[in-house]
Every structure is written in structure tokens, then in C-alpha cells.
C-alpha positions in Angstrom: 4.9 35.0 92.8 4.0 35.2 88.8 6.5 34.3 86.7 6.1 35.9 83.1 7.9 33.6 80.2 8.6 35.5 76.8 9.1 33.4 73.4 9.7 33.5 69.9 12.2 35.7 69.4 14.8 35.1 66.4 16.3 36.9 63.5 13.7 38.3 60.8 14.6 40.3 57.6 13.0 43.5 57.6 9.9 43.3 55.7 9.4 39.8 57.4 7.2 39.0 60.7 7.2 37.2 64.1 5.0 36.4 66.9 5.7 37.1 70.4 4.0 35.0 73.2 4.2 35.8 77.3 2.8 33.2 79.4 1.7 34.2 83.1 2.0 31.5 85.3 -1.0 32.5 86.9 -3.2 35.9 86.9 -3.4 38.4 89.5 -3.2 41.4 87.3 -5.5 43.6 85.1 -2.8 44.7 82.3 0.2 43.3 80.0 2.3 45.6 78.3 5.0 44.9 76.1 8.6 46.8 76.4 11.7 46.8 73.7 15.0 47.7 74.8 17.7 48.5 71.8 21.5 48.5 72.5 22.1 51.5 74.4 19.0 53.4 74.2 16.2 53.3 77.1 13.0 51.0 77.7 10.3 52.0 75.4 6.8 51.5 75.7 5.5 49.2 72.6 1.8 47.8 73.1 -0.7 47.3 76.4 -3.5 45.2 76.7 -6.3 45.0 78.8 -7.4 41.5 80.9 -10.9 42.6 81.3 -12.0 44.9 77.9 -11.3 45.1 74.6 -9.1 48.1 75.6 -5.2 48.5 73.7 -2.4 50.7 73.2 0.3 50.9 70.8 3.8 53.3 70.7 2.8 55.6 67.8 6.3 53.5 66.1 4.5 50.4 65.4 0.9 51.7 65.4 -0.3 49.3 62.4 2.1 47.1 62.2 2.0 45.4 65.5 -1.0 43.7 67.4 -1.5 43.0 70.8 -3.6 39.9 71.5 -4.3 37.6 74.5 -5.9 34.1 75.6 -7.5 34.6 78.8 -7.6 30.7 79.2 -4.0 30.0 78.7 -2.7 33.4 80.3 -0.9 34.4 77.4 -0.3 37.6 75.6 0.8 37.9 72.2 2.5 40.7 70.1 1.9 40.0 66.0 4.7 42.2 64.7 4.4 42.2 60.8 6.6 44.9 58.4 9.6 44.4 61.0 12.0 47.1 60.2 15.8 47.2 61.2 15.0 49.9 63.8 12.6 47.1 65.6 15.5 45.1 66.8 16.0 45.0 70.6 14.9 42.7 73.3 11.0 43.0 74.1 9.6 42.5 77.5 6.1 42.0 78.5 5.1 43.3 81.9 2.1 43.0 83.9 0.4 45.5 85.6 -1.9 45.1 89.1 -4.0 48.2 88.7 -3.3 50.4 84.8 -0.5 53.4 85.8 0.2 51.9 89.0 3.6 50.7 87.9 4.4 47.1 86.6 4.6 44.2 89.6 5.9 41.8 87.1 8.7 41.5 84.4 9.7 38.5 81.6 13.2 37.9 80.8 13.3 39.2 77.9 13.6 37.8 74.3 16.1 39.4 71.5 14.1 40.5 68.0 16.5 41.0 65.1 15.3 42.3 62.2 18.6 42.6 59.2 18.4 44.9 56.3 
């Protein structure tokens, strides 16, 4: 079983920035995304990364303002969110991925983002 740990969370004025980590306790998959969840709306898609290319995806909401980033030795992802506006606020996820569109095996806990105006 992989257990996905998200960090570094916290309240940010908008404007302001913070850097998301997800450690994999091990790796046995070929994608992490990254999820947000605001108070009652759905899931959304935010950024993907690829394990094995160069290969990334971002929402066409933070296109520019967030990066996607990993460290294949410590099997951690990272999401660089910079220009955080209210609207960001909600708890992000990361998720990993076996094979790309296959559906996500694995899911963090979740950490809250809070960005004030």
C-alpha cells in the first residue's frame, strides 16, 4: 500500500505564495496530480506531472501561476503556487496515478490552502 502525505498548507494573503509537498511512501506509479476541493463545490483538476518525462498539466485557472515539480529521489511532488487569489482557497489533494487516465489508485489526506483578501 502507498501512502501519499500532503504538507504546507496555511493561510496566505492573496497576492502571497506557498509550496505544497506530497511524499509517496514508495513508487509504483507513472503520474501525480494535484486536486482542490472548495466548500461546497466539486473536486477540480489543478496540475499533473509526469514520473518518467518532462510531461505537465495545469487547470487553465492557475496556468502561470502554479508549478508542478517533483524529486524522483525523495518521491515527492510539489505544487509552487505564487499570485494566490481568494478563489484558490480549498483543500488540495495530490493523487497518483498507475497508468495516465486509468483512474487515480492513490489519494493524500488533504491539506487546507487559505488565501484572505
Amino acid at each position: 500500500q502507498v501512502q501519499l502525505v500532503e504538507s504546507g498548507g496555511g493561510l496566505v494573503q492573496a497576492g502571497g505564495s506557498l509550496k505544497l509537498s506530497c511524499a509517496a511512501s514508495r513508487r509504483t506509479f507513472s503520474t501525480m496530480d494535484w486536486f482542490r476541493q472548495a466548500p461546497g463545490k466539486e473536486r477540480e483538476f489543478v496540475a499533473s506531472i509526469s514520473w518518467s518525462d518532462t510531461s505537465s498539466y495545469y487547470a487553465d485557472s492557475v496556468k502561470g501561476r502554479f508549478t508542478i515539480s517533483r524529486d524522483n529521489a525523495k518521491n515527492t511532488v510539489y505544487l509552487q503556487m505564487n499570485s494566490l487569489k481568494p478563489e484558490d482557497t480549498a483543500v488540495y489533494y495530490c493523487a497518483a496515478a498507475k497508468i495516465r487516465g486509468s483512474g487515480y489508485d492513490y489519494w493524500g489526506q488533504g491539506t487546507q490552502v487559505t488565501v484572505s483578501s
